[in-house]
N, C-alpha and C positions, 0 to 999 in steps of 0.2 A: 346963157347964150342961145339964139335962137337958131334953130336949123339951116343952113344952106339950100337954095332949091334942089341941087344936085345929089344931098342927100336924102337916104334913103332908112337910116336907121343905126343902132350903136349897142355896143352890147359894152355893160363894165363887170369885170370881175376878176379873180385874184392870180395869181400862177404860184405854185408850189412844188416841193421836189413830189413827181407824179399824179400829179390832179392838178388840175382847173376847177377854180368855183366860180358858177357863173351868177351873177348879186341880180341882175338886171339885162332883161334885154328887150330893146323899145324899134319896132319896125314905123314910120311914119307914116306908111298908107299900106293899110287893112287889106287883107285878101290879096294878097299879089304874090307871096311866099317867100315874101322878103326876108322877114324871121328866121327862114328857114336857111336862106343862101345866106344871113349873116354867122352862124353857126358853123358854119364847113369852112370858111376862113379864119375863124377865130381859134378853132381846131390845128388847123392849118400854122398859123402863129404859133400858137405853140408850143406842137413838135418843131418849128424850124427853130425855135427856141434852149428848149429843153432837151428833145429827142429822145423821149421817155416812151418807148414802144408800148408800153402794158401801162401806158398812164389813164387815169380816169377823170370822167367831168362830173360834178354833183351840183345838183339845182334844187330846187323847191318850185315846185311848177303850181304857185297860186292865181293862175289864169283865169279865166273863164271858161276855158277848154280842159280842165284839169279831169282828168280820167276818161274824157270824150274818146271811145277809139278813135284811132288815126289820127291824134293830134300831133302837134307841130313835131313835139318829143319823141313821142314814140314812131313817129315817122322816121326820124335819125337813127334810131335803133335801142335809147332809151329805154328803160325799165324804173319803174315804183317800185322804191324800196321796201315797204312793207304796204298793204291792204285797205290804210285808210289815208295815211299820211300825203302828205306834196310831194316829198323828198324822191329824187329819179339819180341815177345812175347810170354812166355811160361808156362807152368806148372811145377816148380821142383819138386814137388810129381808127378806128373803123369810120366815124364820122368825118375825120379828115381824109378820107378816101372815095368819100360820094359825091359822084355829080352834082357842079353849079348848073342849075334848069330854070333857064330864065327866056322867058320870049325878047326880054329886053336889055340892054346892059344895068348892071347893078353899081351904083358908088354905094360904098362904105364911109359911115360918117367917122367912125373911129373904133377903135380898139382898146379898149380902157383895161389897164393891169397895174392897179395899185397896189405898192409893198408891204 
C-alpha cells in the first residue's frame, strides 16, 4: 500500500504486559523530526492502553545514526543497552510526556500493534 499525501510516517511494533517493542519505525520525509513526533504518540497509545506506569520500550537502533550523539533515541531519553550492541532501552512514561514540536501539523499514518 502506498503512502497517502497527508502522511507522514508509521511505526509497527508489539504491546506486552510492560513493554512496547518497537520492529520498525519509517518517517517519509527526512530531517523534519517526524521520527521523533511519531514516538511520543505511539508512547502515548500505549499507556492509554495498558497504563503500565514503570512500563519500558526496547528497540534495536540499526540506523544510520546508531550511537551518533543526539540521535533520534537518545534524544527521547533512550539509553544502549550495552557498549557495542543496537539494542536501547527506554521509559514509556517519560517519552509519553514530552512535547510534540513541530512548526507544522503532524498526520500519523498509523499505529501498528500486532499480537
Amino acid at each position: 500500500m502506498s503512502p497517502k499525501k497527508n502522511m507522514n510516517g508509521e511505526i509497527v511494533g508489539s504491546f506486552a504486559d510492560k513493554e512496547m517493542r518497537v520492529i520498525g519505525i519509517k518517517s517519509f520525509e527526512k530531517n523534519k523530526e517526524h521520527a521523533t513526533n511519531l514516538m511520543i504518540p505511539a508512547c502515548r497509545n500505549y499507556l492509554a492502553k495498558r497504563n503500565y506506569m514503570d512500563a519500558k520500550i526496547y528497540l534495536g537502533d540499526c540506523s544510520d545514526h546508531s550511537r551518533i550523539p543526539n540521535n533520534l533515541y537518545t534524544k527521547l531519553g533512550m539509553s544502549y543497552d550495552d557498549a557495542t550492541g543496537p539494542e536501547m532501552t527506554g521509559s514509556v512514561q517519560h517519552i509519553a510526556g514530552l512535547p510534540i514540536s513541530l512548526s507544522k501539523s503532524l498526520t500519523i499514518t498509523r499505529l501498528t500493534y500486532p499480537d
